[in-house]
matplotlib code that plots the C-alpha trace (Angstrom):
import matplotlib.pyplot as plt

x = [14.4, 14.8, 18.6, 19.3, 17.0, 19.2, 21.8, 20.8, 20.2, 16.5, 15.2, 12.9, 11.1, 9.3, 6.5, 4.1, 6.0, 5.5, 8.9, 7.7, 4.3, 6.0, 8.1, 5.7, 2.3, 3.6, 7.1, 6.5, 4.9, 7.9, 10.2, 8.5, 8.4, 12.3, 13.1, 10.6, 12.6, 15.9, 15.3, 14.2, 16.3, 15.9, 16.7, 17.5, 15.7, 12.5, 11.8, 12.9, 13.1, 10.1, 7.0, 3.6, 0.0, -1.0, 0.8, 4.4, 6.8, 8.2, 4.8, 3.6, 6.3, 6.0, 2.2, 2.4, 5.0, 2.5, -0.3, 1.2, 1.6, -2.3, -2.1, -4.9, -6.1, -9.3, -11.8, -12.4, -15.6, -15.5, -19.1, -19.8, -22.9, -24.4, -26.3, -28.8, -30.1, -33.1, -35.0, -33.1, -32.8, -29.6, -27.4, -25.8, -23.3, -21.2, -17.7, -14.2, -13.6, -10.4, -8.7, -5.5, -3.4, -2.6, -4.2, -2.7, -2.8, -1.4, -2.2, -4.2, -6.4, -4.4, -4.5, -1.7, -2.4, 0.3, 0.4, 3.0, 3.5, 6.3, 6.1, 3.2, 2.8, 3.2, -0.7, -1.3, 1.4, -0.4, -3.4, -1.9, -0.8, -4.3, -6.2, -3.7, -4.0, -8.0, -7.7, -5.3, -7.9, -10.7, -8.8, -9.1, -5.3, -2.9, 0.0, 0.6, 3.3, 3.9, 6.7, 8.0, 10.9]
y = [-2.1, -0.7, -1.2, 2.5, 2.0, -1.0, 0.6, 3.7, 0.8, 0.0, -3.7, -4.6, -8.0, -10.0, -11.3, -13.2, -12.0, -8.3, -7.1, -8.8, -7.0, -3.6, -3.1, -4.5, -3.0, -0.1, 1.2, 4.6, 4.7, 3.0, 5.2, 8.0, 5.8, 5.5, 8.6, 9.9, 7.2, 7.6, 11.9, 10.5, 12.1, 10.0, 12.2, 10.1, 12.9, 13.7, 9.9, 7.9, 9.9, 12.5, 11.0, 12.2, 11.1, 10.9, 10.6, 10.6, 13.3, 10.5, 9.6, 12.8, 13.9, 10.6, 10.5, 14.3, 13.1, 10.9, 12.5, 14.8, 12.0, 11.8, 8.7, 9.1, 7.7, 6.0, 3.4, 0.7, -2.1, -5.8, -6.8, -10.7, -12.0, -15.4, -16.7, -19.8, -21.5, -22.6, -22.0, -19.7, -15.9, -14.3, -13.2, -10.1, -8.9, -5.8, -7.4, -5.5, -1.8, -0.8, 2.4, 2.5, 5.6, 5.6, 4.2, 4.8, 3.7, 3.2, 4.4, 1.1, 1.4, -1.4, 0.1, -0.7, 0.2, 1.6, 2.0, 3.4, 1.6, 3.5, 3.0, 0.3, -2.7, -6.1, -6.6, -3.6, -4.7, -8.2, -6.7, -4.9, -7.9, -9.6, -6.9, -6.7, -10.3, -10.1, -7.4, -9.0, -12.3, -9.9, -8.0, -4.8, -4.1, -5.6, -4.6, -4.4, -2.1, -1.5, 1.0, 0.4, 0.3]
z = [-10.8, -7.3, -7.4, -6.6, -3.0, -2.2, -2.6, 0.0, 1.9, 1.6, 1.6, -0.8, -0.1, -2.7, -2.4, -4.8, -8.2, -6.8, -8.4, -12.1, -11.6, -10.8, -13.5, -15.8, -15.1, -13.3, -14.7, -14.1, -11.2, -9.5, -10.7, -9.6, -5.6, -6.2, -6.8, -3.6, -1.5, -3.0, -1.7, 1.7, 4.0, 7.9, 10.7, 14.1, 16.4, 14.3, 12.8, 15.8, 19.1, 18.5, 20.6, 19.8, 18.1, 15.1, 11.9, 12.2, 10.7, 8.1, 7.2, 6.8, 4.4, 2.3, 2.3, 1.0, -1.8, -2.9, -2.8, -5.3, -7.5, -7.2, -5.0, -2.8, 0.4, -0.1, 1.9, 0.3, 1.7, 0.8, 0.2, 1.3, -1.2, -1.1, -3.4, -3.3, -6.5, -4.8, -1.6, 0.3, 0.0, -0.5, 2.1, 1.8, 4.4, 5.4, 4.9, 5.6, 5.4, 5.1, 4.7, 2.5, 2.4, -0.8, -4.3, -7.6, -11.3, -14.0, -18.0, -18.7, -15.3, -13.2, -9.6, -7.1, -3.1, -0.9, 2.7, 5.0, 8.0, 10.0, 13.8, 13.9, 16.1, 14.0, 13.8, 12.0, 9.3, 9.3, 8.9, 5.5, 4.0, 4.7, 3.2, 0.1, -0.4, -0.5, -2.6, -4.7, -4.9, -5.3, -8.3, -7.1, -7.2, -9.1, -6.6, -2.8, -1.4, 2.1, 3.3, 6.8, 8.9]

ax = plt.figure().add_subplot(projection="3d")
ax.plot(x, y, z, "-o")
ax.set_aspect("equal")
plt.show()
């Protein structure tokens, strides 16, 4: 799996069995992110040298491939509850929000989360793999991808 985005010269980095997990759970799905990536053209003076706000051209073209798959952008909130067995009330507490730019599924319900992280400082991409990981832990997704350069 993946081999023809090597091959156009994408890295693929595994992390945590993610590669098992994809072709697994979610087959089609990743053929369907190959071929979107494999189509990819990069243009030097619209993804690199263009300045502006906002989403980036790449981004926007990806994020619109994807969202025709029906991968949608959606918040998602991490609610902290503590429970006492005696004495004490429970504390309840706002935890993370997060924003992911794209959540998909497969046939069976397993969701994976994808975000594209093209011109972003390094905390930004640490912050991905933190919230992927606690979702992961939580078992709200069952895979992480994150597309960068």
């Amino acid at each position: 799996m993946f081999e023809e985005l090597r091959e156009k010269g994408w890295n693929i980095k595994d992390i945590n069995n993610g590669l098992v997990i994809s072709e697994t759970l979610f087959k089609e799905e990743m053929d369907s992110l190959t071929e979107t990536l494999t189509k990819f053209k990069l243009s030097t003076e619209d993804h690199f040298i263009k300045r502006g706000g906002g989403e980036s051209d790449q981004t926007s073209h990806l994020s619109k491939k994807f969202y025709d798959e029906g991968w949608i952008k959606n918040k998602v909130s991490v609610m902290n509850k503590i429970m006492f067995e005696n004495k004490f009330d429970e504390i309840t507490d706002q935890g993370t929000t997060h924003e992911i730019d794209h959540i998909g599924s497969n046939d069976m319900g397993e969701k994976f989360a994808l975000e594209i992280e093209w011109n972003n400082k390094d905390e930004f991409l640490d912050r991905d793999f933190l919230n992927f990981e606690k979702l992961w832990k939580l078992r709200a997704i069952d895979l992480g991808i994150i597309i960068t350069r």
